[in-house]
Backbone bond lengths (Angstrom), bond angles and torsions (degrees), N, CA, C in turn:
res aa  C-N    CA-C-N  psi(-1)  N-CA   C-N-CA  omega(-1)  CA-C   N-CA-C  phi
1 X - - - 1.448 - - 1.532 107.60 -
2 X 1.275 127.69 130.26 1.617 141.41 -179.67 1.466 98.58 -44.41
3 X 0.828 140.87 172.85 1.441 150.65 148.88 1.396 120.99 -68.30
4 X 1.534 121.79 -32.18 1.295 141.21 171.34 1.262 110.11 -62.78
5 X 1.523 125.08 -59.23 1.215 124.36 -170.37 1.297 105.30 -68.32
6 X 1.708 129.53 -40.15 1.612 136.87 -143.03 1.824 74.42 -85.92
7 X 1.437 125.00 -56.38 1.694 106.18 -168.24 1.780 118.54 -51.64
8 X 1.489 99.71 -35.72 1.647 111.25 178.98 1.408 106.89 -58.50
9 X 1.482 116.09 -52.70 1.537 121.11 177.17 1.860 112.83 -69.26
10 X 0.723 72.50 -21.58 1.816 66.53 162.15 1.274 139.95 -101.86
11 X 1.882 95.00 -25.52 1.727 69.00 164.20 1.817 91.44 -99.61
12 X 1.111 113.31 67.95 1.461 108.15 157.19 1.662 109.24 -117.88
13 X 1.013 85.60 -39.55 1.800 110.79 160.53 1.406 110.81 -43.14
14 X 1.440 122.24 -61.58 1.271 137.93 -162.52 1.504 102.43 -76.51
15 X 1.572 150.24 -40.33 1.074 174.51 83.56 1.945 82.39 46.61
16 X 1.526 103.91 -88.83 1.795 104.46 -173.38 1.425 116.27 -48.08
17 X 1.328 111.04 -38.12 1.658 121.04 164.99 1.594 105.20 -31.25
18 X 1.247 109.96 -81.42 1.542 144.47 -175.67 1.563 102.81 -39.52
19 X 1.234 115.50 -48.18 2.040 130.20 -172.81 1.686 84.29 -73.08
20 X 1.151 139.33 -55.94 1.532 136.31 -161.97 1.902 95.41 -87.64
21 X 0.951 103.42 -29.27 1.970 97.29 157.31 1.673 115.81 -62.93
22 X 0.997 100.05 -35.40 1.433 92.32 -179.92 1.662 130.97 -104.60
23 X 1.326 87.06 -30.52 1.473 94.27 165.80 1.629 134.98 -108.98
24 X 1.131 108.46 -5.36 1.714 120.56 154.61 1.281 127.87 -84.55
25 X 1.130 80.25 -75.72 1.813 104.02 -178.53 1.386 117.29 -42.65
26 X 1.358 112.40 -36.96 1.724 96.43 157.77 1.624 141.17 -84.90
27 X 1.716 98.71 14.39 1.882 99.82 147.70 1.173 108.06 -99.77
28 X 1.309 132.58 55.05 1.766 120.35 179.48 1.675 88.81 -136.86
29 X 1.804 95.34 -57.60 1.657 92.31 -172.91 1.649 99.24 110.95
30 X 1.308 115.23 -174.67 1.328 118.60 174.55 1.334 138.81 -96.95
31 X 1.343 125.53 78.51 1.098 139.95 -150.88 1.715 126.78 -89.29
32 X 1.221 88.54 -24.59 1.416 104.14 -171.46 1.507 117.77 -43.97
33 X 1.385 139.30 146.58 1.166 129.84 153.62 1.980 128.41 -77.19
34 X 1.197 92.69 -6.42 1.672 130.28 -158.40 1.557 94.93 -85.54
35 X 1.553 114.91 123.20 1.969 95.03 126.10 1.427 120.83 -122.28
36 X 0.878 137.28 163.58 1.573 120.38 -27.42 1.835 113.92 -39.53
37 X 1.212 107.61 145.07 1.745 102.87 170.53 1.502 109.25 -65.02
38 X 1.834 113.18 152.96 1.066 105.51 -174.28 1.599 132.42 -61.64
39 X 1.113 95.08 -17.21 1.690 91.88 177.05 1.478 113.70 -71.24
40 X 1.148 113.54 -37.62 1.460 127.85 -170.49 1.758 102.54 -66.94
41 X 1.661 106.54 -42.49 1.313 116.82 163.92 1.841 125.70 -46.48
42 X 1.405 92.85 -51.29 1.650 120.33 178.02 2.072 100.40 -47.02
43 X 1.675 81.51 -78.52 1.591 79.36 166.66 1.201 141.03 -13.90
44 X 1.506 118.18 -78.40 1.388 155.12 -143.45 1.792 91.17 -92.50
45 X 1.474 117.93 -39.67 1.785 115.57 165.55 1.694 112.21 -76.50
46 X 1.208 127.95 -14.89 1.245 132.37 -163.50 1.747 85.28 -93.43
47 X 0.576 129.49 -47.27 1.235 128.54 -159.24 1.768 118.60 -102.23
48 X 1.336 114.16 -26.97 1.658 121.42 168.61 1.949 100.39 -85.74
49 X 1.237 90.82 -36.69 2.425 89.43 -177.42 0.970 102.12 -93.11
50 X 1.480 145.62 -27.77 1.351 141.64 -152.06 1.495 111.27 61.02
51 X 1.356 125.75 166.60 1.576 138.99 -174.45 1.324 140.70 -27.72
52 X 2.097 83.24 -29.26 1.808 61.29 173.56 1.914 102.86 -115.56
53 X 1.130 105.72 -30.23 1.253 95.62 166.83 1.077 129.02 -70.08
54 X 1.247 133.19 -26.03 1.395 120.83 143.79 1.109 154.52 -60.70
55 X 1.525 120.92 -8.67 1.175 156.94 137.52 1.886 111.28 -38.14
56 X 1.385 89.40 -53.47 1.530 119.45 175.73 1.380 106.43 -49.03
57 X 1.681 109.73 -65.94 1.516 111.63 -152.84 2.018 97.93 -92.27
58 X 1.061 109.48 9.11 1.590 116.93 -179.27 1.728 88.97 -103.87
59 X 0.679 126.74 -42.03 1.549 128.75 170.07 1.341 112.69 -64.76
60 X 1.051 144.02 -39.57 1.102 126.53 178.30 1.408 126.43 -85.39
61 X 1.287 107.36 -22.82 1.513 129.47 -179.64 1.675 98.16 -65.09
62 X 1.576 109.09 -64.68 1.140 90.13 173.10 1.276 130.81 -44.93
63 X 1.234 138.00 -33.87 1.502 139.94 -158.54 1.310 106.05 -93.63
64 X 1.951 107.53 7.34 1.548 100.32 168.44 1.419 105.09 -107.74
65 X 1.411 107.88 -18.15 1.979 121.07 -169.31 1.815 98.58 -82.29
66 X 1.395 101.56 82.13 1.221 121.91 174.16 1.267 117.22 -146.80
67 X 1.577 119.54 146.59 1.350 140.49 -150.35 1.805 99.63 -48.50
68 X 1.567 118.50 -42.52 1.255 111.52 -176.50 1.337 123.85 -98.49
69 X 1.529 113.12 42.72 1.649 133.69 179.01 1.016 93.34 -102.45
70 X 1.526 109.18 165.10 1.192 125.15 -173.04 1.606 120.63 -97.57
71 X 2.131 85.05 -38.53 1.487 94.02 164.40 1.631 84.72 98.68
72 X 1.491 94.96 178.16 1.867 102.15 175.95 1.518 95.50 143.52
73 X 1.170 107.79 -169.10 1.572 126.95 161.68 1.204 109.62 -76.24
74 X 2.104 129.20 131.81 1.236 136.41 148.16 0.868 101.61 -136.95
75 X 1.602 129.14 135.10 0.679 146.06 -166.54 1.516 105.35 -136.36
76 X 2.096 123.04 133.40 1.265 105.92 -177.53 1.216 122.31 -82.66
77 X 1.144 99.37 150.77 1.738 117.72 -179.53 1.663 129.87 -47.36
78 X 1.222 134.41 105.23 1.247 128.73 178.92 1.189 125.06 -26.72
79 X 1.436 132.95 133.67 1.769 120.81 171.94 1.623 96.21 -46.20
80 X 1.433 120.31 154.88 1.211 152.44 175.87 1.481 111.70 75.95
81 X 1.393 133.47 -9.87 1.483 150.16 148.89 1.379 101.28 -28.92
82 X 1.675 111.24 143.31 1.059 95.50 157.62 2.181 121.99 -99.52
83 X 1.475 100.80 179.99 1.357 69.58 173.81 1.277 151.72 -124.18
84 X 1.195 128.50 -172.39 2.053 97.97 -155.24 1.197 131.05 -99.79
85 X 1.561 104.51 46.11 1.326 142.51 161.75 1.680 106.57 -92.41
86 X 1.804 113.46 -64.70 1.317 97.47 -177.83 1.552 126.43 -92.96
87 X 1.506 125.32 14.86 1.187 127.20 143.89 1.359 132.46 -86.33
88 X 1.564 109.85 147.07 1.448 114.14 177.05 1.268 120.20 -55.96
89 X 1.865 101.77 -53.54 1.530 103.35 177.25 1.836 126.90 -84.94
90 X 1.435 88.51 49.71 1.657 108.86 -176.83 1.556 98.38 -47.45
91 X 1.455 128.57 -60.17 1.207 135.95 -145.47 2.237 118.79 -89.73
92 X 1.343 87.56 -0.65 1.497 122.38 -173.60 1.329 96.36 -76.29
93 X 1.502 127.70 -69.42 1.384 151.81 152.11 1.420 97.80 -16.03
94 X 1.046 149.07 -67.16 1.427 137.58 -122.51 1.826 90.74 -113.03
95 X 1.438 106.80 -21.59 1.755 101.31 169.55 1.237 110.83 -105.87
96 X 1.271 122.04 110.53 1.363 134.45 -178.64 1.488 117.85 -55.32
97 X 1.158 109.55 -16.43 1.978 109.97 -175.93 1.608 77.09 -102.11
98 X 1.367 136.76 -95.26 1.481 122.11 -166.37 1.717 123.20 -7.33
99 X 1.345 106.91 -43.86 1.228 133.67 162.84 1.744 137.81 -38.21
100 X 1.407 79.43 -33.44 1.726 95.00 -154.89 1.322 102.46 111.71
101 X 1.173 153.88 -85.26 1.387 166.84 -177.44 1.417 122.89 174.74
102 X 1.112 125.18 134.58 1.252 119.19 167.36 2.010 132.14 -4.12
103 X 1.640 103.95 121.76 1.664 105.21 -175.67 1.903 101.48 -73.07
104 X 1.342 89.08 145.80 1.967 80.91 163.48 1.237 115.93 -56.43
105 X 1.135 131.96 -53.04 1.700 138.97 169.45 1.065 129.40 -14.46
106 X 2.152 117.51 -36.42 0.844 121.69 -140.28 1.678 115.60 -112.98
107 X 1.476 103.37 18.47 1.768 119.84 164.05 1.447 103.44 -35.96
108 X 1.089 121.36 171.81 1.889 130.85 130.50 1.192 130.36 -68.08
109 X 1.735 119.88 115.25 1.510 92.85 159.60 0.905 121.17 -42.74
110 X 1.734 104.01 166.10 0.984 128.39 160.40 2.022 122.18 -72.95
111 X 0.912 77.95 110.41 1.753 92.67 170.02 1.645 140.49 -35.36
């Protein structure tokens, strides 16, 4: 997929994210174990990787945002990052003191 099309398709992707941000997600409440929460996560990869890797890294996140996580800070990965599937120290990244502390970079978009 071009890069052109996969950014267009993603944030088209990111768009339905955003419609189930606003109109679901507030009969559940805040559930997440995550920050950013995963949708906000979903988003913010749909739109910095484009479609399919962001697709990718919203997929996997979910399959960690489960009852026996611990939860923490993840935050998505910069273009040229690798990602924290094929590194060891995937989980280093996502705690900002393990880390060193938190990057400036590493806010949420804005929504």
């Amino acid at each position: 997929m071009t890069g052109r099309l996969s950014g267009l398709l993603g944030r088209g992707l990111a768009l339905v994210v955003r419609a189930y941000q606003l109109i679901v997600s507030p009969w559940f409440g805040p559930t997440c174990r995550y920050y950013p929460s995963c949708s906000a996560y979903a988003v913010t990869a749909l739109r910095r990787h484009g479609a399919v890797r962001g697709v990718g890294l919203a997929g996997w996140r979910l399959l960690r945002c489960n009852p026996w996580s611990r939860g923490g800070i993840d935050h998505v990965p910069q273009r040229g990052e690798p990602m924290p599937w094929s590194r060891s120290e995937a989980r280093a990244r996502t705690l900002g003191v393990a880390a060193g502390g938190a990057r400036g970079h590493d806010a949420p978009e804005d929504l």
